[in-house]
VOPAGU-2260 file (C-alpha; in pm, 1 decimal, decimal comma):
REM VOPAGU-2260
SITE   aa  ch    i         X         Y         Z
SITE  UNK   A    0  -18016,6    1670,8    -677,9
SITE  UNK   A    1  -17978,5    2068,5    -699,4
SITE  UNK   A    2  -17889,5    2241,9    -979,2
SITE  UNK   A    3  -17547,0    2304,7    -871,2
SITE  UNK   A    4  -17463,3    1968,2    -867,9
SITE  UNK   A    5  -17462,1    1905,5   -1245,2
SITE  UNK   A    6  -17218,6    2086,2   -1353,9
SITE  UNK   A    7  -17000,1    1932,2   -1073,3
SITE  UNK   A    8  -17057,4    1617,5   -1233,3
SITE  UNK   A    9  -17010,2    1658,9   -1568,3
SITE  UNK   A   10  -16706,5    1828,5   -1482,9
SITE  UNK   A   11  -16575,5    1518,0   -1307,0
SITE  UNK   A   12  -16708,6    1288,3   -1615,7
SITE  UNK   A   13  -16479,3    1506,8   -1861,9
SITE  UNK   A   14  -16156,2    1470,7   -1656,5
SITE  UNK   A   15  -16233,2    1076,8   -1667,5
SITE  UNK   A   16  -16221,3    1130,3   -1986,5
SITE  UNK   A   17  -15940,5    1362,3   -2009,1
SITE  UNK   A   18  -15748,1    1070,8   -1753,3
SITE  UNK   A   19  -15848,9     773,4   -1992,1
SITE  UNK   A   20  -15709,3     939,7   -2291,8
SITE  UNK   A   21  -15394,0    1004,3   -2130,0
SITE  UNK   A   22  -15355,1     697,7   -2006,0
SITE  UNK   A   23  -15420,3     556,5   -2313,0
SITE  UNK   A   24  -15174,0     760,2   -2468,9
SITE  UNK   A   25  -14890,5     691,4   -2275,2
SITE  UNK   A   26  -14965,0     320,0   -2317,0
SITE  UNK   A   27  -14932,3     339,4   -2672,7
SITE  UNK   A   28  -14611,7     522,9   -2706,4
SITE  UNK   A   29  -14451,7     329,3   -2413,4
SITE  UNK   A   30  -14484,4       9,5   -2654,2
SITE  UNK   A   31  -14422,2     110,9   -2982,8
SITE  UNK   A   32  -14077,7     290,2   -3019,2
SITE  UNK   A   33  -14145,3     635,9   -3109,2
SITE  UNK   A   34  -14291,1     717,4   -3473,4
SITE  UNK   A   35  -14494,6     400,9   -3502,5
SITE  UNK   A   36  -14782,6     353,1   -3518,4
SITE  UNK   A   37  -15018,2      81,1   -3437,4
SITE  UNK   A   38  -15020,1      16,2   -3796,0
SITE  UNK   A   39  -14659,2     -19,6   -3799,9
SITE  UNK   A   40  -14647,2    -225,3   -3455,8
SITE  UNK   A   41  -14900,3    -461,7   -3613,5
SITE  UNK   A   42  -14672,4    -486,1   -3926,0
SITE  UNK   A   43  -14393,2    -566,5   -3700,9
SITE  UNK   A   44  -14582,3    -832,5   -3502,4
SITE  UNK   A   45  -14634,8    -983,8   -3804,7
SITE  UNK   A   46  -14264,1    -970,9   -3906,1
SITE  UNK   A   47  -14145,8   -1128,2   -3604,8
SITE  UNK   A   48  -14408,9   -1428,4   -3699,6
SITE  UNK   A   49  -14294,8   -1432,2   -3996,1
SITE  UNK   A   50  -13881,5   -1457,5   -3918,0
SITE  UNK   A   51  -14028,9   -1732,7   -3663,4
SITE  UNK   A   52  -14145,4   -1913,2   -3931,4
SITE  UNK   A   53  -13850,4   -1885,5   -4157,2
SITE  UNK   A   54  -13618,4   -1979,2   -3918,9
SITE  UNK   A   55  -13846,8   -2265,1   -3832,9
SITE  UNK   A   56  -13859,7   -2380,9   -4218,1
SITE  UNK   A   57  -13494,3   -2315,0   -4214,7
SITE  UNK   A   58  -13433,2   -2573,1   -3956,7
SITE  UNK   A   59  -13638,1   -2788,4   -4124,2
SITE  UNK   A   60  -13446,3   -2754,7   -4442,0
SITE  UNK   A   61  -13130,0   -2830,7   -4250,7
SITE  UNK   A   62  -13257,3   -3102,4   -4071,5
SITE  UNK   A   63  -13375,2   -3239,6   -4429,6
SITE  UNK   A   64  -13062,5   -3255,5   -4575,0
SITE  UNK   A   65  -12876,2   -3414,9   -4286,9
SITE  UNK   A   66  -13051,3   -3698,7   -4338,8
SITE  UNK   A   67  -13033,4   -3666,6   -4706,9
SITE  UNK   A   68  -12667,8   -3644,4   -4657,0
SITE  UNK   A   69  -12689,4   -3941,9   -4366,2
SITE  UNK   A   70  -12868,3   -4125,8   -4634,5
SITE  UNK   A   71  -12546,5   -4069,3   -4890,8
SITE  UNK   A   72  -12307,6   -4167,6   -4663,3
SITE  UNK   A   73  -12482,9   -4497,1   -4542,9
SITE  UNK   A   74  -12549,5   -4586,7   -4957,4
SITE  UNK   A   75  -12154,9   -4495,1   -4962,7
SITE  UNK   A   76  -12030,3   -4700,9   -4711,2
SITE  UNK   A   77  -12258,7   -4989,3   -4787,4
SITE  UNK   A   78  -12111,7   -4969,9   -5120,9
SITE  UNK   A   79  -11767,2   -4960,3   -4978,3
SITE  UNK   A   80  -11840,0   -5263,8   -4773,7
SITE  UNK   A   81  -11984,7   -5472,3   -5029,7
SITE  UNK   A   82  -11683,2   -5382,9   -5265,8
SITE  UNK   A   83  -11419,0   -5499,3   -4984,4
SITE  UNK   A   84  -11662,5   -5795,9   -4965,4
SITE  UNK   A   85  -11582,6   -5815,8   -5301,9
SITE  UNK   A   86  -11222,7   -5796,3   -5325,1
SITE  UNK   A   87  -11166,3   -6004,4   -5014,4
SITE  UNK   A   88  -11364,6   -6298,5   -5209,4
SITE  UNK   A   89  -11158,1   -6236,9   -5499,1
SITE  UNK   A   90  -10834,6   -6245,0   -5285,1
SITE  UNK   A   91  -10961,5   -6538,8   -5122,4
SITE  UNK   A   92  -10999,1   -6720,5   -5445,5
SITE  UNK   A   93  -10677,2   -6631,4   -5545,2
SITE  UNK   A   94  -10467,2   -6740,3   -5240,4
SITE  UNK   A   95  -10640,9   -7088,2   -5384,8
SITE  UNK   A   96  -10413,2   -7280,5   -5588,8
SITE  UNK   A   97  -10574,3   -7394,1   -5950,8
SITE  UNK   A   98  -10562,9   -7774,0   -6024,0
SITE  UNK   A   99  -10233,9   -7683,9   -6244,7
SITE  UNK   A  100  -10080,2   -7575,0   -5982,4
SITE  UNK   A  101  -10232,8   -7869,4   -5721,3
SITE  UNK   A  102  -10075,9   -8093,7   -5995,7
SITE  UNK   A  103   -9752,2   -7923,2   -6000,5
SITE  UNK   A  104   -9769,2   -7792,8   -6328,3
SITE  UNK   A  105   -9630,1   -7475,5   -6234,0
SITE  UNK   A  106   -9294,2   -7652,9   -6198,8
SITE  UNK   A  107   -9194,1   -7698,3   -6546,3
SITE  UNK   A  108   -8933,3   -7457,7   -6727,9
SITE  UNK   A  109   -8919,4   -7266,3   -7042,8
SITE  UNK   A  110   -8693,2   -7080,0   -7199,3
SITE  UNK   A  111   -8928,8   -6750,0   -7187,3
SITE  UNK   A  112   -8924,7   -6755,1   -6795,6
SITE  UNK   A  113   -9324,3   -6738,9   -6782,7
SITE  UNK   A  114   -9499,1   -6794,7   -6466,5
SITE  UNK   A  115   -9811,9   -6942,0   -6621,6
SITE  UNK   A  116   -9890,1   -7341,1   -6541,0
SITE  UNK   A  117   -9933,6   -7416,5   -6923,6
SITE  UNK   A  118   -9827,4   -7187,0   -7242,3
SITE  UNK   A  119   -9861,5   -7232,0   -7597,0
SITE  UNK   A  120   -9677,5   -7028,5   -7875,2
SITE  UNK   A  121   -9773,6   -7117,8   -8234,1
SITE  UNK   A  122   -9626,2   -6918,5   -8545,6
SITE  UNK   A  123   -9987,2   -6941,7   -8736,9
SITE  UNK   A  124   -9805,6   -6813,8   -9072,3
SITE  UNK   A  125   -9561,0   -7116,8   -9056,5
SITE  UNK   A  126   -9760,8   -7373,9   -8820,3
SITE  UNK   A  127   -9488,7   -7400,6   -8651,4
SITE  UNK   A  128   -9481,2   -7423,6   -8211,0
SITE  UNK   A  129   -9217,8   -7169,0   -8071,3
SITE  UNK   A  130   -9260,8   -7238,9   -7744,4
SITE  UNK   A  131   -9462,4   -7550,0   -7569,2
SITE  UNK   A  132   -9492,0   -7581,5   -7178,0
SITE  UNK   A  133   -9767,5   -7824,4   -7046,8
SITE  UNK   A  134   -9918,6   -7708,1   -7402,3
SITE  UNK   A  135  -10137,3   -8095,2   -7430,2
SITE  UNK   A  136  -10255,8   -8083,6   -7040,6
SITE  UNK   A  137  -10641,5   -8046,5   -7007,4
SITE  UNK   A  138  -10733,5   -7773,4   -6793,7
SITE  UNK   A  139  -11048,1   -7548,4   -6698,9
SITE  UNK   A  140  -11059,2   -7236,0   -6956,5
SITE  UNK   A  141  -11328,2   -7012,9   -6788,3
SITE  UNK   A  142  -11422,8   -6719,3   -6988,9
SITE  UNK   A  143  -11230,6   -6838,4   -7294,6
SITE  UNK   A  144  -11544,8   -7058,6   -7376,0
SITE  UNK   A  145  -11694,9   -6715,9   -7481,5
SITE  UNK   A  146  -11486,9   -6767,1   -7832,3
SITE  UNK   A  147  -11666,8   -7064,5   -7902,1
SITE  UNK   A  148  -12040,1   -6941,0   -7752,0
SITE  UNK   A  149  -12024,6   -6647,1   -8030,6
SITE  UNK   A  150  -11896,7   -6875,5   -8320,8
SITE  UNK   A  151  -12157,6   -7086,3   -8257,7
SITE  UNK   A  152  -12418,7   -6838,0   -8224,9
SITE  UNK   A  153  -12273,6   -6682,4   -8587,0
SITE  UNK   A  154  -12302,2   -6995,8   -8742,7
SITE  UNK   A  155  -12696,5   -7046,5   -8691,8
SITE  UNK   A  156  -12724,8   -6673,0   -8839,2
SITE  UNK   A  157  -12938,2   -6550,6   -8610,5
SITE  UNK   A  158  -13045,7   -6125,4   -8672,5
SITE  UNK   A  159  -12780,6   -5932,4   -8470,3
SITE  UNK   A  160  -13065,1   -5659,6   -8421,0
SITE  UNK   A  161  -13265,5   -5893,4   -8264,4
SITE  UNK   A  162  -13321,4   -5748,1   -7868,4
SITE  UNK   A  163  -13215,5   -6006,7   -7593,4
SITE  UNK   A  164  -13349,4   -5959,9   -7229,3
SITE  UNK   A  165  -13201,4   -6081,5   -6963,2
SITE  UNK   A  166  -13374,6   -6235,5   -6689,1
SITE  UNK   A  167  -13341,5   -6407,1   -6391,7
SITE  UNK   A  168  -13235,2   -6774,6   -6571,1
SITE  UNK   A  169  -12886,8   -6544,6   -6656,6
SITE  UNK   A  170  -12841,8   -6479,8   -6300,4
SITE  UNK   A  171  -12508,8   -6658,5   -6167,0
SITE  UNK   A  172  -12621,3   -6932,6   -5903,4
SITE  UNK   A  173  -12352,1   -7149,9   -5964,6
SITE  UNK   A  174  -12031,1   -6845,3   -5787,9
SITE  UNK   A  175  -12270,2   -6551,4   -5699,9
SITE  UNK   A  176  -12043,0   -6337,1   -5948,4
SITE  UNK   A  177  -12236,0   -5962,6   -5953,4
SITE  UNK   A  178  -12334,0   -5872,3   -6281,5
SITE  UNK   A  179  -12410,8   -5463,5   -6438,2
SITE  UNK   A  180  -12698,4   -5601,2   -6636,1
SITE  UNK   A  181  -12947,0   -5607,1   -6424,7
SITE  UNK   A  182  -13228,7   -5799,4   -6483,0
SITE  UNK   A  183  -13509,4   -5624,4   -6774,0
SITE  UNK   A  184  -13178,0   -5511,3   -6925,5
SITE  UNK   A  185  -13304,7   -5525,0   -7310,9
SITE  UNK   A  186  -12973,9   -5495,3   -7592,7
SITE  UNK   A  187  -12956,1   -5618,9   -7935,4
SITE  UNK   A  188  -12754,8   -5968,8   -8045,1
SITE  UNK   A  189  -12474,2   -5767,6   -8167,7
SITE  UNK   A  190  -12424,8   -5583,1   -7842,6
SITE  UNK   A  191  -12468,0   -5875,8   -7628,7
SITE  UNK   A  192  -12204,4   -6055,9   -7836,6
SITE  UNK   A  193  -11966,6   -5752,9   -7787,8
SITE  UNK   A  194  -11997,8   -5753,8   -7378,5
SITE  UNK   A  195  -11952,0   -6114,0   -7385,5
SITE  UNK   A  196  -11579,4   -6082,8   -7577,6
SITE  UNK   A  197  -11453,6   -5750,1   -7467,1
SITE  UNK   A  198  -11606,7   -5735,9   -7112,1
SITE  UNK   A  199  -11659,4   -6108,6   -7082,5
SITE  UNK   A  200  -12022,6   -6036,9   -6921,9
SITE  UNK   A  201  -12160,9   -6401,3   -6863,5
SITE  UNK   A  202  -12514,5   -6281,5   -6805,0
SITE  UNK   A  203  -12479,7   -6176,6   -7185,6
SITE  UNK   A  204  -12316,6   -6471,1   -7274,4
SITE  UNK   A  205  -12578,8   -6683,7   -7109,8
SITE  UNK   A  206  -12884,0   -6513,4   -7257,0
SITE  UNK   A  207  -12703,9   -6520,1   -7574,4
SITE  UNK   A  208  -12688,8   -6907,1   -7529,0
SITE  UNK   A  209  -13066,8   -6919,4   -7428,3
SITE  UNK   A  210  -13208,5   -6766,0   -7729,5
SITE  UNK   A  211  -13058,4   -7040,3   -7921,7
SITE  UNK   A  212  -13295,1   -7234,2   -8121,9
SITE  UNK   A  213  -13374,1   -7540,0   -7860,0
SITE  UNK   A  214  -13233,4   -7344,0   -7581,6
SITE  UNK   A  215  -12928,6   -7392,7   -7391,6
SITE  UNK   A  216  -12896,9   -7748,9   -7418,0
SITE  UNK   A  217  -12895,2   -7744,9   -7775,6
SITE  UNK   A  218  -12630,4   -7479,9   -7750,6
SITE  UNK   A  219  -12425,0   -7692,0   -7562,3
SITE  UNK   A  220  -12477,9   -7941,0   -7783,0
SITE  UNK   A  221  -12370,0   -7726,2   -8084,5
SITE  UNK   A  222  -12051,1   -7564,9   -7929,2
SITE  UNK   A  223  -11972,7   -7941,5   -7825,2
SITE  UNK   A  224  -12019,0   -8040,1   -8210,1
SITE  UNK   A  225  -11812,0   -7755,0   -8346,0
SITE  UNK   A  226  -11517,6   -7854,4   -8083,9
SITE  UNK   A  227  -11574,5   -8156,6   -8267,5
SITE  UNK   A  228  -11572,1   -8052,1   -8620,3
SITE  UNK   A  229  -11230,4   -7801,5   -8554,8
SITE  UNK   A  230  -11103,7   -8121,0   -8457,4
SITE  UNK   A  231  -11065,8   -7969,2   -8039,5
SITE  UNK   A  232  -11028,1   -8315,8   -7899,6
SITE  UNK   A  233  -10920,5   -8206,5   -7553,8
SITE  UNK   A  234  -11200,9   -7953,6   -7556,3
SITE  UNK   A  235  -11574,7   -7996,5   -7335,1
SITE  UNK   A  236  -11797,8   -7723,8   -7289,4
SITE  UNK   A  237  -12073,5   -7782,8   -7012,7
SITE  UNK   A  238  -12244,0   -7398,0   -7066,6
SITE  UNK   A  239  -12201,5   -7057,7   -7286,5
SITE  UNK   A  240  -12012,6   -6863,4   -6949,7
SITE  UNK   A  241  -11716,1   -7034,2   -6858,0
SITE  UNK   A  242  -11852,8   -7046,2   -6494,7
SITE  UNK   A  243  -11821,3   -7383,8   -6488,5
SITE  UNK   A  244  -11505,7   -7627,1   -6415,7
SITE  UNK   A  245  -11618,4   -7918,4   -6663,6
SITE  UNK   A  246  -11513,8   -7610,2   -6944,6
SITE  UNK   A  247  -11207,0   -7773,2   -7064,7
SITE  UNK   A  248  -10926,3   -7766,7   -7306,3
SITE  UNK   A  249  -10565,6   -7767,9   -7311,7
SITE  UNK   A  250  -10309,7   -7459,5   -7451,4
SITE  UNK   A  251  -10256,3   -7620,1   -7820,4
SITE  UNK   A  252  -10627,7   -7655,9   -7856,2
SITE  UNK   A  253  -10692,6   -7344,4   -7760,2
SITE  UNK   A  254  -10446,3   -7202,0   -7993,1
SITE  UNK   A  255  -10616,5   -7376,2   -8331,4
SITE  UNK   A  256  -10969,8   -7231,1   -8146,8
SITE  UNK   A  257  -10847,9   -6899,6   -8209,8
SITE  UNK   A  258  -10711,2   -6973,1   -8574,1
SITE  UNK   A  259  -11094,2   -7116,5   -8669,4
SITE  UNK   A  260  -11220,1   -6772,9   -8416,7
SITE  UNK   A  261  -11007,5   -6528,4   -8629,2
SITE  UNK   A  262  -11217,5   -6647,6   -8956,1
SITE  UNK   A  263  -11503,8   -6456,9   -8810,3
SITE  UNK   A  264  -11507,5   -6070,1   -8886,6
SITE  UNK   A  265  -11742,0   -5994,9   -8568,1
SITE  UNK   A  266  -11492,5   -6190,5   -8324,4
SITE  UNK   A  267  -11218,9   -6030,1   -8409,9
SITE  UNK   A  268  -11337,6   -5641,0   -8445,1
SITE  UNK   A  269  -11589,9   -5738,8   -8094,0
SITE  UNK   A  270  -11265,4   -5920,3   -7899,4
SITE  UNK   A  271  -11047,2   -5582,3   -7934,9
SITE  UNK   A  272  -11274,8   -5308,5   -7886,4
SITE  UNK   A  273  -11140,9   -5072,8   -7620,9
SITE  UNK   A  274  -11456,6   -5048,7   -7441,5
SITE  UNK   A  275  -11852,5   -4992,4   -7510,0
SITE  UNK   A  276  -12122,5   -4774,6   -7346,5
SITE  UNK   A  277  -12497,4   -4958,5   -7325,8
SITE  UNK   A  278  -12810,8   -4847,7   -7205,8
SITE  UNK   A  279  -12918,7   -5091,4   -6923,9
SITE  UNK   A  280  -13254,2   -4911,0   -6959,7
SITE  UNK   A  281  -13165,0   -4778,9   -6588,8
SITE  UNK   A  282  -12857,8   -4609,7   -6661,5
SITE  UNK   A  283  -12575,9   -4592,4   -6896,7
SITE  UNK   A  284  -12297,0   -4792,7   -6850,8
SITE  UNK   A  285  -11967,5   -4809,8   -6953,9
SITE  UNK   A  286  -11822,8   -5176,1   -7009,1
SITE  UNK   A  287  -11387,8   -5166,2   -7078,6
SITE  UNK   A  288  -11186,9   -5437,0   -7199,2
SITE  UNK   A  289  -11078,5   -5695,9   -6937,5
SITE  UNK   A  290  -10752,7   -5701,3   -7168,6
SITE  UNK   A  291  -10540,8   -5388,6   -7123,3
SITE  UNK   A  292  -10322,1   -5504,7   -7456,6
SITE  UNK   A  293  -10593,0   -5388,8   -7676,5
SITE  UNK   A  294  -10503,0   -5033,4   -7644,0
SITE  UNK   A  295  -10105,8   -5073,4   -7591,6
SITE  UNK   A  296   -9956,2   -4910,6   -7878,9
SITE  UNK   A  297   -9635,1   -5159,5   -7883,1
SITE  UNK   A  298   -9898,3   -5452,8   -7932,6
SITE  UNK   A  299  -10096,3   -5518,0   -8225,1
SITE  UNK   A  300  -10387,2   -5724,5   -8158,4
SITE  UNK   A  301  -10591,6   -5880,8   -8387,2
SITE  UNK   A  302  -10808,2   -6139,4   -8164,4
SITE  UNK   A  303  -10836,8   -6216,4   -7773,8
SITE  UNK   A  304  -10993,6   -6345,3   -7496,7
SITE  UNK   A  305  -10933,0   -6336,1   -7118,9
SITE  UNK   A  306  -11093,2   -6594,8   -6877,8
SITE  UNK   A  307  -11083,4   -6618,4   -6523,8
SITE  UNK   A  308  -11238,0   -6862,4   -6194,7
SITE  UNK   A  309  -11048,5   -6992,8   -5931,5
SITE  UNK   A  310  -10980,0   -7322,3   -6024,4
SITE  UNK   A  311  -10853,8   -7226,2   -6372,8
SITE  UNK   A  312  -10661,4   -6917,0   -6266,6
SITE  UNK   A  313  -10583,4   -6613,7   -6429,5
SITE  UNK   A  314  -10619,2   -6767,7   -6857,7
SITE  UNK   A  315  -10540,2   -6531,4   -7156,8
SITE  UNK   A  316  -10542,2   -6654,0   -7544,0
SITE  UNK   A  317  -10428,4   -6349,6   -7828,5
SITE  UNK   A  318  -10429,9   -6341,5   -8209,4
SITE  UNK   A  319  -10099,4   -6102,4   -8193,0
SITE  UNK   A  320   -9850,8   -5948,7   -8487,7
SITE  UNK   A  321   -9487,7   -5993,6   -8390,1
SITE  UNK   A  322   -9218,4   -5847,3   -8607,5
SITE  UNK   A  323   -9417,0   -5900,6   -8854,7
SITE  UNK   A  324   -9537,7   -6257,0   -8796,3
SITE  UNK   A  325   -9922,5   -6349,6   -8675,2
SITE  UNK   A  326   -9835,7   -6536,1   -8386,0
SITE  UNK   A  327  -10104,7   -6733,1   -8125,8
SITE  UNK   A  328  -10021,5   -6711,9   -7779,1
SITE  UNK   A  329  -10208,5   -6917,5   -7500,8
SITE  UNK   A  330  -10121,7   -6881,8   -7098,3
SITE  UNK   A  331  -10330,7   -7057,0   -6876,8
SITE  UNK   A  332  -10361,2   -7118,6   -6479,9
SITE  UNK   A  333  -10155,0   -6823,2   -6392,5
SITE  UNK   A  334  -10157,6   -6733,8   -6038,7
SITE  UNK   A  335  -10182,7   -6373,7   -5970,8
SITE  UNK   A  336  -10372,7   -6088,3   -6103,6
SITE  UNK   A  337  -10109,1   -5977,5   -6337,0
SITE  UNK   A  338   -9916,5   -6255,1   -6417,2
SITE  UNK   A  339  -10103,7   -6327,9   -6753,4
SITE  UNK   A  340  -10012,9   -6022,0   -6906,3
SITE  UNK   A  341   -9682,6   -6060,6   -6768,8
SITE  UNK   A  342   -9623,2   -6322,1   -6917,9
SITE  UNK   A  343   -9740,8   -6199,6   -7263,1
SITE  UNK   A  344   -9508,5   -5895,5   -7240,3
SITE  UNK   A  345   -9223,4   -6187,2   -7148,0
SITE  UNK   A  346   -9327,3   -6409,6   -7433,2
SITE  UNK   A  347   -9287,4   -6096,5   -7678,3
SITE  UNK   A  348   -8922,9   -5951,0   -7512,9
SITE  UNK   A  349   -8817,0   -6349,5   -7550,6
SITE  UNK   A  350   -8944,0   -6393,7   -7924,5
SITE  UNK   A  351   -8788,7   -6057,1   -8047,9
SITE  UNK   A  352   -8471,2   -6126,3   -7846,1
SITE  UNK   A  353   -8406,0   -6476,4   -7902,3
SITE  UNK   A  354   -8481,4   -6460,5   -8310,7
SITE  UNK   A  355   -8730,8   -6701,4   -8307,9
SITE  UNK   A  356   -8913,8   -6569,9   -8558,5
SITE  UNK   A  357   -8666,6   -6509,9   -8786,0
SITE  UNK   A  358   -8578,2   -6840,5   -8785,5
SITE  UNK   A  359   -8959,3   -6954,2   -8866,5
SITE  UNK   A  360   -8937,5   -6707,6   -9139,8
SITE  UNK   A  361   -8674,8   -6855,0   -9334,8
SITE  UNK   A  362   -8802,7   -7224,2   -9222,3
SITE  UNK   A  363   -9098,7   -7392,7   -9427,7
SITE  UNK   A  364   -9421,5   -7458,5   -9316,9
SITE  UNK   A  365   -9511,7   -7725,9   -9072,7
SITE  UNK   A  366   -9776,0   -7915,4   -8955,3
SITE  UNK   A  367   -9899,7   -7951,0   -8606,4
SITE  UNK   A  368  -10030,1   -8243,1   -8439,7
């Protein structure tokens, strides 16, 4: 290699080099818009990984609560189903006739028009009966035992701060009627005695019952024995709920029950609350009274008690002040939702409007048989 040739080569090296850096150069500003750098596109690169990623988790999130919301509506219409389920049983028990009506009960007259089977008016200041239809016929009382289950639990005075649980022996196996105590629900005596009258809960009434000394038998026993002693001779209670058929009386039994029921200070303040709010210990619920005369200003009521299963019908008994009279009023078997408090309102209209009272006023005091 001459001499000459080095220079020649190095000159060629250079402009390699010269080539390669424009190259380079021209690569870098035909990628990166013009006054970034490769900083800046490396910032960038990472921005669009990072909106990838967002949008991804976005997604996600949406995706999330469609099937949160999915989950809502399925809990929503399950509830809606079981609630139809619910009504159509009710309905279905309904279109049943009760045994007053099988009997033809229904058929008799009175001078108050009332739709109810059997109805018993008693003037309680006088003693005297102002209206009588069917008033001596035996006949299932549901829920109305619940008068007697708390008078009997008051008389063995037992600590009304006591806590009750209910378990699964209060559970309903006899109708499958849904309860809103659930099981583990823990309340105190007084406040089970208060959901049995006002809200006529029978898993209350039932637990109440099984914390009797000797259990439930010997609280059927005792309400049995009380009937007894009151002198309720058309009266059998087979349990503390009312669920069963074989609880029996007729209308002008019923009607002293509430006289001897009205002695106790707890039944009537308990009977006529307007409604009560509990902790379940999952939730606080509110409990109303299955009465809506309670909190009707034109009535004045001092002691009640609805009751309702299918072969008793729709059954109401009230402690009510009339024109100034205590009067006891006692509709059983009615068939229809409404038709118990119906007839109540009808009852009233017809006592007012026919002087009835006035006449019981002036009258003396008479003895029932």
């Amino acid at each position: 290699m001459t001499s000459a040739t080095v220079p020649s080569l190095r000159c060629r090296a250079l402009k390699v080099r010269l080539w390669l850096s424009v190259v380079l150069a021209w690569c870098t500003f035909a990628v990166l818009p013009p006054g970034l750098s490769s900083d800046a596109g490396s910032a960038q690169a990472r921005s669009k990984t990072e909106g990838k990623q967002a949008g991804v988790a976005k997604k996600s999130d949406k995706a999330k609560a469609g099937k949160r919301a999915a989950g809502k509506s399925t809990r929503k219409v399950a509830r809606a189903r079981k609630s139809w389920r619910v009504r159509n049983k009710t309905r279905r028990a309904e279109a049943r006739p009760t045994l007053a009506r099988a009997f033809g009960l229904h058929k008799a007259s009175d001078p108050a028009g009332l739709r109810s089977s059997a109805a018993f008016l008693l003037d309680v200041d006088s003693g005297r009966v102002l209206l009588d239809k069917n008033g001596g016929q035996v006949l299932p009382i549901a829920s109305i035992t619940k008068l007697m289950t708390v008078m009997v639990v008051l008389d063995a005075e037992q600590s009304m701060r006591e806590m009750l649980t209910i378990s699964r022996e209060d559970i309903d196996r006899q109708r499958n009627s849904s309860s809103r105590l659930p099981v583990g629900t823990r309340l105190s005596r007084r406040e089970m005695i208060q959901l049995a009258l006002m809200a006529s809960a029978n898993r209350a009434a039932n637990a109440l019952g099984r914390h009797y000394p000797g259990g439930l038998t010997a609280f059927v026993s005792a309400m049995n024995a009380k009937a007894r002693l009151l002198g309720l001779f058309d009266t059998r209670f087979a349990d503390p709920t009312g669920l069963s058929g074989a609880n029996v009386s007729s209308a002008r039994d019923l009607a002293r029950l509430m006289q001897a029921a009205a002695e106790y200070k707890i039944l009537r303040e308990d009977s006529t609350l307007d409604s009560l709010q509990v902790d379940t210990g999952y939730r606080v619920q509110r409990f109303g009274n299955t009465n809506p005369l309670v909190h009707d200003e034109q009535w004045d009521v001092a002691l009640q008690k609805t009751g309702y299963i299918s072969e008793a019908g729709r059954c109401l008994t009230m402690l009510t002040r009339i024109d100034g009279r205590m009067v006891a009023m006692v509709f059983l078997a009615s068939q229809g939702r409404l038709t118990r408090i119906a007839d109540a309102r009808r009852a009233r209209n017809w006592l007012l409007s026919s002087g009835e009272l006035t006449k019981m006023a002036s009258a003396g005091p008479e003895t029932t048989n």
